[in-house]
C-alpha positions in Angstrom: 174.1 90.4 104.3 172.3 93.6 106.0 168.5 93.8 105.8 168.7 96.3 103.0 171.1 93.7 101.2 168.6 91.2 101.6 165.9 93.0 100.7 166.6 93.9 97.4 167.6 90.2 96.5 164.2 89.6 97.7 162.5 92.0 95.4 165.0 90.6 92.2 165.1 86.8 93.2 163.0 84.8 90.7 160.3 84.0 93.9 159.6 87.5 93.6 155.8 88.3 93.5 155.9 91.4 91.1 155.0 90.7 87.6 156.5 89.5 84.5 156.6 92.4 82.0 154.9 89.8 80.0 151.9 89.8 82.5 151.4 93.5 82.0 148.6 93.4 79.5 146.8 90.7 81.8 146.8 93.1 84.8 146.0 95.8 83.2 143.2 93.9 81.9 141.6 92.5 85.1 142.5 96.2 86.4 140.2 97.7 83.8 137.6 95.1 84.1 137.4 95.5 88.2 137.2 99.5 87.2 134.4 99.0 85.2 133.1 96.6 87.4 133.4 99.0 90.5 131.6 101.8 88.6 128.8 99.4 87.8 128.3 98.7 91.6 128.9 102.6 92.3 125.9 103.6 89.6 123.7 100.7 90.7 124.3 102.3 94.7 123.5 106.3 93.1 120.2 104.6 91.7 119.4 102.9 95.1 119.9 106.0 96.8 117.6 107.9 94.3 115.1 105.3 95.0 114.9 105.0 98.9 114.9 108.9 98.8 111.9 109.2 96.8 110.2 106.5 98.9 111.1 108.3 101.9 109.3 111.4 100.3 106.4 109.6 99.6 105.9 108.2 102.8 106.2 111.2 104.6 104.1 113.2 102.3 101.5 110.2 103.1 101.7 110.7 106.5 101.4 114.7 106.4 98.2 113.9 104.5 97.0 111.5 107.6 98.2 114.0 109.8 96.1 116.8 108.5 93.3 114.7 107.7 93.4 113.4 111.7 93.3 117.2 112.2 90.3 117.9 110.0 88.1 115.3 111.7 89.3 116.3 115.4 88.1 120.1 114.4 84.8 118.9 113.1 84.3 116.6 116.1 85.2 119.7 118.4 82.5 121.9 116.5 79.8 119.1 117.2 80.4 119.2 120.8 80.5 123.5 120.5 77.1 123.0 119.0 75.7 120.3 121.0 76.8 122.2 124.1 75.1 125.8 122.9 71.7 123.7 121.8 71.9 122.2 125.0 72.3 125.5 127.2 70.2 126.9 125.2 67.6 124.5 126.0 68.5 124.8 129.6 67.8 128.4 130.0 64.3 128.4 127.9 63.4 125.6 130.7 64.4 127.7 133.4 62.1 130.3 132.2 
């Protein structure tokens, strides 16, 4: 029997592993359940994503508000020093005087 031959008798013989028209409805059952099953998992991931993304958001916007804040208080320290520094030469030239 050629390999053709022999697979065909294969694919007819009663060992064969293709369903029973009589299984049908099963599979199509456990087909539509796993389908409905997968689009649970596939909504629950979309809702995920939504979620890290808006923590991501609020992190960073956290840390621009540090950021500037940082900023704020390194151009007020910078002004005190200006200050300090024209008080103090101002001083120093009255005593020179």
């Amino acid at each position: 029997m050629n390999s053709q031959a022999q697979a065909y008798e294969g694919m007819t013989s009663s060992g064969s592993s293709f369903a029973s028209p009589s299984q049908d409805p099963l599979y199509s059952q456990q087909i539509s359940a796993l389908q409905a099953e997968l689009e649970q998992v596939r909504k629950a991931q979309t809702d995920w994503q939504v979620q890290i993304q808006a923590q991501i958001q609020m992190q960073m916007q956290v840390q621009q508000a540090q950021h500037n804040q940082l900023l704020d208080e390194m151009r007020k320290m910078k002004d005190q020093l200006s200050e300090k520094e024209v008080a103090t030469g101002d001083d120093a030239s009255t005593d020179s005087e």
